[in-house]
C-alpha positions in Angstrom: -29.8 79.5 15.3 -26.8 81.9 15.6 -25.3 80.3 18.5 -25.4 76.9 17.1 -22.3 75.7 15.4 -22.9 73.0 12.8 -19.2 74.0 11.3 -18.4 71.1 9.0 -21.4 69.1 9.6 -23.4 67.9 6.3 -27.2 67.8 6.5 -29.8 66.5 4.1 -33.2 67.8 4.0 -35.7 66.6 2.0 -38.4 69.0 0.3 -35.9 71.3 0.8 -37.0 73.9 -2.3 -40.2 75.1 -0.2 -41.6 76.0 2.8 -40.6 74.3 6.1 -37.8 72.4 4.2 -36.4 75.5 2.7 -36.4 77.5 6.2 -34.7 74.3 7.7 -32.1 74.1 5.1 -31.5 77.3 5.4 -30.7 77.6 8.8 -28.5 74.9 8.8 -26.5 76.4 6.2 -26.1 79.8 8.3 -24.8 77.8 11.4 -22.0 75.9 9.3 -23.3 73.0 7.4 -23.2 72.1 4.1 -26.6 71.1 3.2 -27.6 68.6 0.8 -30.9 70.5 -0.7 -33.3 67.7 -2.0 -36.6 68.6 -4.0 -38.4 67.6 -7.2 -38.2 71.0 -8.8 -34.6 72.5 -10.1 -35.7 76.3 -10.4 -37.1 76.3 -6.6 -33.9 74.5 -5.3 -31.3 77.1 -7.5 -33.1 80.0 -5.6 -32.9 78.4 -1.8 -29.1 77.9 -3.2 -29.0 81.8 -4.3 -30.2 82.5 -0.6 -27.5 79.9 0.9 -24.6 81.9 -1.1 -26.1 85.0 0.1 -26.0 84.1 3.6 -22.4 82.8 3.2 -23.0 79.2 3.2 -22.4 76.1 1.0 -25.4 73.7 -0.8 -25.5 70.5 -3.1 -28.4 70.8 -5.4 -30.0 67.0 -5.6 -33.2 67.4 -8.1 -35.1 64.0 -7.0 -38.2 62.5 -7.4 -37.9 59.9 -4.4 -40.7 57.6 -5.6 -39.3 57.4 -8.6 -36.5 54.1 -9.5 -33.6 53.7 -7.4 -33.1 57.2 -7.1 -32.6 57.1 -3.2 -29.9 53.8 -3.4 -28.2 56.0 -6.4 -28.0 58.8 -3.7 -26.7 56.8 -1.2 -24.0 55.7 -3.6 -23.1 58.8 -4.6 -23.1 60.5 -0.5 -20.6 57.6 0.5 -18.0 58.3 -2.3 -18.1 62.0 -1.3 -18.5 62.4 2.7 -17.3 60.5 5.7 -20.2 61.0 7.5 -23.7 62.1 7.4 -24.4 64.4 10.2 -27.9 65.5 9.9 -31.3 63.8 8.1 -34.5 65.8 7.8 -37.5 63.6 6.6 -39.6 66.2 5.2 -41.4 65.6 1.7 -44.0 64.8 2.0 -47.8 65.4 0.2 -51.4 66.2 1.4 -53.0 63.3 -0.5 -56.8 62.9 -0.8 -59.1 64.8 1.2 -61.8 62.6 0.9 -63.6 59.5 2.3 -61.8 56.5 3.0 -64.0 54.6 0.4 -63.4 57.5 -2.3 -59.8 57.8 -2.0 -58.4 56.7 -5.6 -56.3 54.1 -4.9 -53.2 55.7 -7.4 -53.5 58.7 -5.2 -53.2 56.4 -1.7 -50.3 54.6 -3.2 -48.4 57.6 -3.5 -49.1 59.1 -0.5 -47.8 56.1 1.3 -44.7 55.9 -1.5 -43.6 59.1 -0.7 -44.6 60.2 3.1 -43.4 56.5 4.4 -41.6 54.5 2.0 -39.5 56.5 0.9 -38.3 57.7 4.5 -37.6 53.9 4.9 -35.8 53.5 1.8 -33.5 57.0 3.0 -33.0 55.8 6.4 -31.9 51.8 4.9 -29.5 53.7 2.3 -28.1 56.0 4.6 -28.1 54.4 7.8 -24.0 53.3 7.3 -23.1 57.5 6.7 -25.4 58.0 9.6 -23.5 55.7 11.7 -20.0 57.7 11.1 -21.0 60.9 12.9 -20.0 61.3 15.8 -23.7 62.6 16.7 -26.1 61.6 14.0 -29.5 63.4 14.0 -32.7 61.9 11.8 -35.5 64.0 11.9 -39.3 63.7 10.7 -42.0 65.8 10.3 -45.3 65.0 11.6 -48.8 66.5 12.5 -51.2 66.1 14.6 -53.8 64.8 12.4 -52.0 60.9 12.4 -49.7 61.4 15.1 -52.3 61.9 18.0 -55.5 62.3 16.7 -57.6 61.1 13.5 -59.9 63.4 11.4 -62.5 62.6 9.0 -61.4 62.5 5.3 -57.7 63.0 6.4 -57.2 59.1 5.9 -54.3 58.5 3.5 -52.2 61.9 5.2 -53.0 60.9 8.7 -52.5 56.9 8.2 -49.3 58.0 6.8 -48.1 60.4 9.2 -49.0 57.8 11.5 -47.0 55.2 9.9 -44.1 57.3 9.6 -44.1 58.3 13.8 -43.8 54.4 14.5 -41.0 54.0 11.8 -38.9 56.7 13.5 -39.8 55.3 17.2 -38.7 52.2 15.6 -35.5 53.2 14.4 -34.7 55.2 17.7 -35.2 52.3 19.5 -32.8 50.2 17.5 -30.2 52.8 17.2 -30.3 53.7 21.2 -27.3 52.3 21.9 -25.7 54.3 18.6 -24.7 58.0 18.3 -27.7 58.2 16.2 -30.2 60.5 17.9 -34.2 60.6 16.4 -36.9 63.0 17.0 -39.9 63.9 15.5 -41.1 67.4 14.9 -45.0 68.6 14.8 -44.9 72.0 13.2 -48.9 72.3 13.7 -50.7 74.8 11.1 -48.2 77.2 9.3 -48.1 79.1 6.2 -47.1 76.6 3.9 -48.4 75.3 0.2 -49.7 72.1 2.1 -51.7 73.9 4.4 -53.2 76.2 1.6 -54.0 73.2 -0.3 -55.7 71.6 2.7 -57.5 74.9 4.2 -58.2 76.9 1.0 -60.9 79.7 2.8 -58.2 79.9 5.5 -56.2 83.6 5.7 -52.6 82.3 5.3 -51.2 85.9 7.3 -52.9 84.2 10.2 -50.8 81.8 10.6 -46.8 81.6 11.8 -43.9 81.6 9.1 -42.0 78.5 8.4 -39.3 80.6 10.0 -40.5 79.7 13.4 -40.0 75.9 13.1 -36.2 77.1 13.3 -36.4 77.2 17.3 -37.8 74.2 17.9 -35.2 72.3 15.2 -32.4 74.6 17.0 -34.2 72.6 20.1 -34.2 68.8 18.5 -30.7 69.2 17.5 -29.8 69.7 21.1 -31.6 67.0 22.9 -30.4 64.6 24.7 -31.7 60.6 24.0 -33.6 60.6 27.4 -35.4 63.5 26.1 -39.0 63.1 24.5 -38.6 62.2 20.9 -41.5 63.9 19.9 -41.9 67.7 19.8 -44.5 69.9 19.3 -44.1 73.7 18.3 -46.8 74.5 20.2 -45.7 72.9 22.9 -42.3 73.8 22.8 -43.3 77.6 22.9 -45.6 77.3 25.8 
């Protein structure tokens, strides 16, 4: 992402501590924003900001839970008082769930799978919608999978349903903000070496499969587009 210049742009990434979230932030910060690094754990998120510093960018540390209270209308609050605008959005936390039968599934564990992987994207976009609406170019950007977004799987039920859930909420919101500066896409990293996967996959060979650094591309891509311009994009796809 060298030759993209996000120079005074502010982006907020959700899961931002681990994985794809903390190679997204990351990369933002070394083109010129100041990102807005959201994650449950402190520790994790004081380290991505270590590796900001060190690559000579800026970060605001948000420790969240975003099921938890009004964390996410607090945020919004607190955003508005501070910056004119809100640049960049990355939807990102998210959780595996139950692998299990649909039957099975315990129903505290399908609450918070929806909570977290589509209601709380809602609530962000609601909040933050207004800040969203002062950039001159505004991008929101999920993350999605296959399993949910174009295909179902057995015992993937409360992770695909979500995923699913959270595709039509973004097409949604792209087609009410298409006459807006706001510009929505949807990213489908397919298998990468990431805690989720390992949680989902445990006999899988995590060397085997691509970094979360390679996601960078195809968000260097998504930042880029134009609104006529497929809102969904696959990595897969994007490198054949």
């Amino acid at each position: 992402m060298a030759d993209l210049d996000l120079t005074g742009k502010t982006a907020l990434v959700t899961g931002a501590s681990r994985g794809l979230g903390r190679s997204m932030a990351l990369s933002l910060a070394k083109a010129g924003a100041h990102v807005l690094a959201l994650a449950r754990t402190p520790g994790a998120l004081e380290e991505l900001d270590d590796a900001v510093r060190e690559a000579g960018g800026t970060a605001s540390l948000i420790p969240l839970d975003l099921v938890e209270g009004d964390g996410i209308e607090r945020l919004a609050e607190a955003l508005t008082g501070r910056f004119e605008a809100l640049d960049i959005l990355i939807l990102n936390a998210a959780v595996l769930g139950e692998l299990a039968p649909l039957p099975d599934i315990d129903p505290k564990v399908w609450n918070h799978t929806l909570d977290l992987n589509v209601t709380a994207n809602w609530r962000l976009i609601r909040a933050l919608d207004p800040l969203l609406r002062r950039a001159k170019r505004a991008d929101v950007i999920g993350m999605t999978s296959n399993v949910g977004g174009n295909s179902s799987r057995a015992f993937w039920g409360s992770y695909a349903i979500s995923k699913a859930a959270l595709e039509m909420l973004l097409e949604t919101y792209a087609e009410e903000t298409i006459r807006t500066e706001i510009e929505v896409s949807l990213i489908d990293p397919g298998a990468m070496r990431t805690d989720m996967r390992a949680l989902a996959m445990p006999g899988e060979d995590p060397n085997t499969l691509p970094s979360p650094d390679e996601i960078i591309p195809v968000l260097h891509h998504v930042l880029t587009r134009e609104k006529a311009d497929p809102i969904r994009v696959s990595r897969k796809d994007f490198q054949a």
